[in-house]
C-alpha positions as CSV (number, residue, x, y, z in Angstrom):
1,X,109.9,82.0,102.8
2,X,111.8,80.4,105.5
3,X,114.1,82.4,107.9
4,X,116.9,80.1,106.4
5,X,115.8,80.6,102.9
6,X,116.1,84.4,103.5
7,X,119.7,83.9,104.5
8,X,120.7,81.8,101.6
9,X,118.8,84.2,99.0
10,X,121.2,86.9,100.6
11,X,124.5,85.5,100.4
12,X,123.8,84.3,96.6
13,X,122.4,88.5,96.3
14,X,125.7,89.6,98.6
15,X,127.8,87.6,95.9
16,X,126.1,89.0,92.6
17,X,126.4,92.3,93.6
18,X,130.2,92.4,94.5
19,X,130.8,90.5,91.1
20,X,129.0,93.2,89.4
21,X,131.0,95.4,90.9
22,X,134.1,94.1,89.8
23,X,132.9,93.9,86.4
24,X,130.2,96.2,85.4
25,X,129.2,100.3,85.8
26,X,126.8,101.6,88.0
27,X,124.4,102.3,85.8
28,X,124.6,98.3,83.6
29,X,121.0,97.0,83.8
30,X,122.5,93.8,86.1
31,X,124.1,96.2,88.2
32,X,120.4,97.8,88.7
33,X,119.0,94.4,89.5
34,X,121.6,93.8,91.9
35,X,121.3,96.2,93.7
36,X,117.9,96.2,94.1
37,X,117.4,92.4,94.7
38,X,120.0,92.7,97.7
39,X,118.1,96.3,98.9
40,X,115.0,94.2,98.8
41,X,116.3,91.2,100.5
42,X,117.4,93.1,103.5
43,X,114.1,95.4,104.1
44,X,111.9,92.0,104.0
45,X,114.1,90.7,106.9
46,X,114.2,94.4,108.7
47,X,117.9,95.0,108.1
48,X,117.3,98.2,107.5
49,X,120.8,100.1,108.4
50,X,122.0,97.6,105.1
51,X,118.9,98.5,103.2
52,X,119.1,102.0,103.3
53,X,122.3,102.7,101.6
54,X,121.3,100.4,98.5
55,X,117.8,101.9,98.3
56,X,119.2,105.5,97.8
57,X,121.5,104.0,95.3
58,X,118.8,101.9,93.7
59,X,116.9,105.2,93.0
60,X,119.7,107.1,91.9
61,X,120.5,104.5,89.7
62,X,116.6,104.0,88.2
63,X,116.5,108.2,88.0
64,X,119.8,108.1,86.0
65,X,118.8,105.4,83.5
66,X,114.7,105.9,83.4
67,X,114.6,109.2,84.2
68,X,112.7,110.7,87.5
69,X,109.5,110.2,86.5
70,X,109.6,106.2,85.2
71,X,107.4,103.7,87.0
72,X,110.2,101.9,88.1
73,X,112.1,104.9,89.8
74,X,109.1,105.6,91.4
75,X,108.5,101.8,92.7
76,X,111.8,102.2,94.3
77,X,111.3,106.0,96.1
78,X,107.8,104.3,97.4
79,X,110.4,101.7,98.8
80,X,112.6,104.1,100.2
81,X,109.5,106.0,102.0
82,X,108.3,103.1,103.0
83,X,111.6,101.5,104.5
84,X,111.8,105.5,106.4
85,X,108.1,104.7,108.0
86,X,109.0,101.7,109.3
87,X,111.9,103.1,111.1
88,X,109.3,106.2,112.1
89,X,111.9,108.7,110.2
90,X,107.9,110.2,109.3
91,X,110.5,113.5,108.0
92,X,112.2,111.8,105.7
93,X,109.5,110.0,104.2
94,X,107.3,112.8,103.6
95,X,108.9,114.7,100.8
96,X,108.6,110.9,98.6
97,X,105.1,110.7,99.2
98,X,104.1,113.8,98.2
99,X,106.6,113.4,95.1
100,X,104.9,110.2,93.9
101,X,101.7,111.4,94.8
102,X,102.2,114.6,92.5
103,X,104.0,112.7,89.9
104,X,100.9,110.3,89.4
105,X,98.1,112.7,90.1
106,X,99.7,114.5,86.9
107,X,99.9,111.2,84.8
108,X,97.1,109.3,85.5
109,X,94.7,111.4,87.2
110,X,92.9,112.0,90.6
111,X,91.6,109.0,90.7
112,X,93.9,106.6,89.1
113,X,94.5,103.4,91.7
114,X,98.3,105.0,91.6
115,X,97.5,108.0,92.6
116,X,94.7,106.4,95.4
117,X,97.5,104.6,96.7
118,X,100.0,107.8,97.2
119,X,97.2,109.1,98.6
120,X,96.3,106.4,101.3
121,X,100.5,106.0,102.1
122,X,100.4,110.1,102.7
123,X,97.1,109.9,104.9
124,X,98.5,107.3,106.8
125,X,102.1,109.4,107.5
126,X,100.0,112.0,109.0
127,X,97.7,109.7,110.8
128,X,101.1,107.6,112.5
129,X,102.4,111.8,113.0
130,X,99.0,112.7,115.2
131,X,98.1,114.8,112.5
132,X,94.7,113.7,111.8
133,X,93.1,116.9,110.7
134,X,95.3,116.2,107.3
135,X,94.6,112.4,107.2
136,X,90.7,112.1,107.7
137,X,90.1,114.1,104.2
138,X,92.7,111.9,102.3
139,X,91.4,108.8,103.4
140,X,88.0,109.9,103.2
141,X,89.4,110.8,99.4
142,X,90.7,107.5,99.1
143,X,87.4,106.2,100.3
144,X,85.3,107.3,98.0
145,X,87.0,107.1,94.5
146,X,87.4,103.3,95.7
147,X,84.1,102.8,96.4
148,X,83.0,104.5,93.6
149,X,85.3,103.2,90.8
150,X,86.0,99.5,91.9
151,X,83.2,98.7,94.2
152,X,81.9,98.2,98.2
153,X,84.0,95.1,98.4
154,X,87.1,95.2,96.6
155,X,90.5,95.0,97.9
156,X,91.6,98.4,98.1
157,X,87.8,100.0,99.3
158,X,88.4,97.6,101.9
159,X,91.5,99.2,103.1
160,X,90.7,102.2,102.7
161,X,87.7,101.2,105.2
162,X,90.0,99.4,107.6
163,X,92.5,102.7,107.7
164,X,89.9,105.3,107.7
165,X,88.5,102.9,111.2
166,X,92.2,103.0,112.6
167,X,92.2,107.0,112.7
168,X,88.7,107.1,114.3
169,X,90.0,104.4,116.7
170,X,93.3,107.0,117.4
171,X,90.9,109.7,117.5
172,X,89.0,107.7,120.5
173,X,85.6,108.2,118.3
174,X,84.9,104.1,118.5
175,X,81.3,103.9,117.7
176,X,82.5,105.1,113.9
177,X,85.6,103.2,114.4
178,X,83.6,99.9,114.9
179,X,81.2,100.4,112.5
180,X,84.0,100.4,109.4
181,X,86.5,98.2,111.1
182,X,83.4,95.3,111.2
183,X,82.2,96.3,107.9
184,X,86.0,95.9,107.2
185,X,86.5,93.0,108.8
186,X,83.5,91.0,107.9
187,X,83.8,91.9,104.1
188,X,87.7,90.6,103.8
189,X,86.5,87.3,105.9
190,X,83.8,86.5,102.9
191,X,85.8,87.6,99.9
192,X,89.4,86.7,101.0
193,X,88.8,84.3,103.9
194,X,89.2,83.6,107.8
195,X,92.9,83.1,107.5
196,X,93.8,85.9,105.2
197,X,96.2,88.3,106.6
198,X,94.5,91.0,106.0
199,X,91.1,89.2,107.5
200,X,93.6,89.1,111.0
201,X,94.6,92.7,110.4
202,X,91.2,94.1,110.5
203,X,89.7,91.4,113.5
204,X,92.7,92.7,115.4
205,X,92.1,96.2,115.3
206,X,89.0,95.6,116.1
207,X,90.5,93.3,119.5
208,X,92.7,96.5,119.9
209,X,89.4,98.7,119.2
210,X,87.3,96.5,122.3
211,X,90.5,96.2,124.5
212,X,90.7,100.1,124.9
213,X,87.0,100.4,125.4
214,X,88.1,97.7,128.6
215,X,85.3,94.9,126.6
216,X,88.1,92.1,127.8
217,X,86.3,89.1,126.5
218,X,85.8,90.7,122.9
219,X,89.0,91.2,123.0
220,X,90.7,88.0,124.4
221,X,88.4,85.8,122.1
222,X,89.4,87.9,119.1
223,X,93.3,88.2,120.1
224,X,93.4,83.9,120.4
225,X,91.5,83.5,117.3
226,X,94.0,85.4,115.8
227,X,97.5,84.2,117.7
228,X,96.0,80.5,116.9
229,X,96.2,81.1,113.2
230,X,99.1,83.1,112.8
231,X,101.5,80.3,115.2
232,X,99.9,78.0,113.1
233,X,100.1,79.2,109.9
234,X,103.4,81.9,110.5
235,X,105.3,80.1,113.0
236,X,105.7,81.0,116.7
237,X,108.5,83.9,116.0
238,X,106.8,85.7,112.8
239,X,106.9,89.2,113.7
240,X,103.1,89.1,113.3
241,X,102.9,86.0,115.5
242,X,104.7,88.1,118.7
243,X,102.5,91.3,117.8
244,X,99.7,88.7,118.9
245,X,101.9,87.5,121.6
246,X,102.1,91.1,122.9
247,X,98.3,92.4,122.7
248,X,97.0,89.0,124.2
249,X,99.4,90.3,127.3
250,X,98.2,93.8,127.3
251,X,94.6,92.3,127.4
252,X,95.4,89.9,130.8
253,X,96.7,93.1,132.3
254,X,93.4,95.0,131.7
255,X,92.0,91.7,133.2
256,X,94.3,91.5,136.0
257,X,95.7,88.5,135.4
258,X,99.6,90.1,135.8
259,X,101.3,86.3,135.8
260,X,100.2,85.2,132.7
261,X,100.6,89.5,131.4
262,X,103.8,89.0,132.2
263,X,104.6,85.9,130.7
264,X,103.2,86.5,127.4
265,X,105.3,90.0,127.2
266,X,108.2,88.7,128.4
267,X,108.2,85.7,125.7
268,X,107.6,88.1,122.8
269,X,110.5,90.6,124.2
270,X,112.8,87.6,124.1
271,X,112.1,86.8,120.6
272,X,111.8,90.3,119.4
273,X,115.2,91.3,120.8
274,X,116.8,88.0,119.0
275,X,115.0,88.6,115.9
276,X,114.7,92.1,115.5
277,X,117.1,93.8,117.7
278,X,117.2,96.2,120.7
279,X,116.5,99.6,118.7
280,X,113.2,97.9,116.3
281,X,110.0,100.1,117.2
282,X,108.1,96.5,117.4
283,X,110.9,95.6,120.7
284,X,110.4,99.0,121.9
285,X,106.8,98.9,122.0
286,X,107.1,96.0,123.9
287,X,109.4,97.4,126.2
288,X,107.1,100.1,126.8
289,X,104.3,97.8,128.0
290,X,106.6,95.6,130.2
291,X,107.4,99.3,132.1
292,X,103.5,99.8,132.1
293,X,103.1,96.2,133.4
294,X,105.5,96.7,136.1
295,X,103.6,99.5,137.3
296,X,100.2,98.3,137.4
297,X,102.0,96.0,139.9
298,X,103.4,98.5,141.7
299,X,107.0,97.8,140.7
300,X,108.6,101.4,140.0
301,X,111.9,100.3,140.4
302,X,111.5,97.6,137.8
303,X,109.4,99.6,135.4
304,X,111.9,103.1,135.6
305,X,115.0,101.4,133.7
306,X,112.8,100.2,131.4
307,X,110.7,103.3,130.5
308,X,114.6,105.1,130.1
309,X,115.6,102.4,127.7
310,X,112.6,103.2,125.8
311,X,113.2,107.2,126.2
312,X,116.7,107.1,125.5
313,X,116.1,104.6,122.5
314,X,113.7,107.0,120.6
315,X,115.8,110.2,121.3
316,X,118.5,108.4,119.4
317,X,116.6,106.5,116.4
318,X,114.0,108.9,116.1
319,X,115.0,112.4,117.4
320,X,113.3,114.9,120.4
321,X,110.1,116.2,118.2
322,X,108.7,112.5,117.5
323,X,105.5,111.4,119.4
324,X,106.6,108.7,120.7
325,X,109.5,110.6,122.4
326,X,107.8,113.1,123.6
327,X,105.0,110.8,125.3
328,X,108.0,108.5,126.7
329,X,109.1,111.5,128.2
330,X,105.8,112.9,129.4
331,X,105.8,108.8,130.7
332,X,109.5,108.8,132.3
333,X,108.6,112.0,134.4
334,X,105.6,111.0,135.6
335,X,106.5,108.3,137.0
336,X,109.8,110.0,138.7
337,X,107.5,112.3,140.3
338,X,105.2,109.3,142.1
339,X,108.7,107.7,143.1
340,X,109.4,111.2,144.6
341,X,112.3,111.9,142.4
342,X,111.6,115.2,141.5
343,X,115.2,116.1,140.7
344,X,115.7,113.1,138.8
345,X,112.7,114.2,136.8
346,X,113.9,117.5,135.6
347,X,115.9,116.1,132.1
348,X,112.9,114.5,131.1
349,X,110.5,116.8,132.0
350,X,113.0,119.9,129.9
351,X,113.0,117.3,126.9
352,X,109.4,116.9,126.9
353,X,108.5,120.6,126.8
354,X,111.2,121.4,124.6
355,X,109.8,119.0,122.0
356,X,106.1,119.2,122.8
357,X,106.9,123.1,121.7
358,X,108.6,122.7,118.7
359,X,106.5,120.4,117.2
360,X,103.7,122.8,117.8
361,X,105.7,125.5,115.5
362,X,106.6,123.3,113.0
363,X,102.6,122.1,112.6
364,X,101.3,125.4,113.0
365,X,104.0,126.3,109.8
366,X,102.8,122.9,107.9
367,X,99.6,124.1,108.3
């Protein structure tokens, strides 16, 4: 669906649901689909501040009408979680995972695909937390009931394959990361095709796999295979499209080739910050990278506002204890230091430690 096709699906939702209200109670059955049409609407287009509130009343209205335990309720508390995860709020998605995740393991068994999928969507909280001690024996789970019950090559083995691959990739053990990511990759190219997003999800980890072990021709080949297909067959500002955008930079800057880096960054930043917003993790992440750009050129001065909006940014929409704070911190003060602004350093530096501390206590209790 076309941006423009989004907008008009939106204002005909935005109308149905205030004449609903006008007319109808909160818990009528076209109230319930109003509400959850428009909730739907705005998480596909990342409007997620608009999303939230009509999620949470979406559930409450499915748990008021269908009771807690209904398929439907639950579709709609996997939304919520997974609206929570794409913001990073990994806290308040949590608790829904493991709710679903006990509801179906009750109902339909260990190794129902349900309960396989609650499963993989808590393995994969834990592996985006750093907590990969918890994640590799659910995915391994998840593995291995797939592969089992459904086969080497269907769909859901072959995520389970790709994901398992992404948390030896975080867990810098690539030769086992390669192996599944390939296995991963080659199996969706024959039974789902070249073009196939998932086909470009695996191929690009693997890019992302080759680019940290500094193979840069692997990875550039890889990266334009996939940013030809996805301009071509997405457009040149899908969200997937500027991820491409972004990694193709971050593989000319392991090359040295800063100008074209540059340019390529630059471009997606543009277009992420019109389509997305400021405060999206996807802008942020590209923020990050334009800091790191700027100082493999040796441009401090250039990359320290940027490496504060990014700071600053994930204090606010993601709080002191997340990862990604912490290391922007750990980032921020490093760099302060080289620029021999030790004083300057200090908030940062007090932030970092603070929150580097207390997540060690809270994982040390979730444990």
């Amino acid at each position: 669906m076309r941006n423009d096709d989004f907008a008009e699906a939106t204002i005909l939702a935005e109308q149905a649901l205030q004449l609903a209200e006008n007319s109808l109670s909160e818990v009528h059955p076209e109230m319930r689909d109003s509400v959850s049409s428009l909730a739907a609407l705005y998480q596909i287009q990342g409007r997620y501040a608009e999303a939230e509130p009509l999620n949470l009343r979406a559930v409450g209205i499915h748990e008021r009408t269908m009771g807690p335990e209904h398929p439907s309720t639950l579709f709609w508390i996997s939304t919520l979680a997974d609206l929570y995860i794409r913001q990073r709020r990994d806290a308040d998605a949590a608790p829904l995972i493991r709710r679903m995740l006990d509801v179906w393991e009750g109902q339909l068994g260990p190794d129902h695909v349900a309960t396989l999928g609650a499963v993989n969507n808590l393995a994969a909280l834990y592996d985006s937390q750093g907590q990969y001690d918890l994640a590799e024996p659910l995915y391994l789970r998840a593995l291995d009931a797939n592969e089992r019950n459904q086969g080497p090559e269907h769909p859901d083995t072959l995520r389970s394959l790709h994901n398992l691959g992404g948390l030896y990739f975080n867990q810098w053990r690539y030769d086992e990361a390669e192996a599944l990511i390939l296995r991963a990759a080659d199996s969706r190219e024959r039974t789902l095709g070249p073009e196939h997003p998932r086909t470009l999800d695996s191929f690009e980890t693997l890019a992302n796999l080759y680019l940290r072990q500094e193979r840069y021709d692997e990875a550039e080949a890889l990266h334009l295979r996939i940013l030809d297909t996805r301009e071509r067959v997405l457009g040149p500002e899908d969200n997937l499209t500027l991820a491409s955008i972004h990694n193709l930079g971050l593989v000319y800057k392991g090359q040295g080739r800063f100008d074209e880096a540059e340019t390529l960054v630059l471009r997606a930043l543009d277009a992420l910050e019109r389509t997305l917003g400021q405060d999206h993790p996807n802008t942020l992440s590209t923020v990050y990278n334009l800091a790191g750009l700027n100082i493999a050129r040796g441009r401090y001065d250039e990359a320290e506002p940027l490496f504060r909006r990014h700071l600053e940014t994930s204090v606010r929409t993601q709080g002191t204890e997340h990862p990604d704070t912490i290391h922007s911190a750990y980032i921020l003060t490093y760099l302060l230091l080289e620029m021999e602004q030790g004083g300057r350093a200090l908030p940062s530096a007090i932030l970092m430690m603070q929150a580097a501390r207390r997540r060690e206590q809270i994982f040390a209790v979730g444990n």
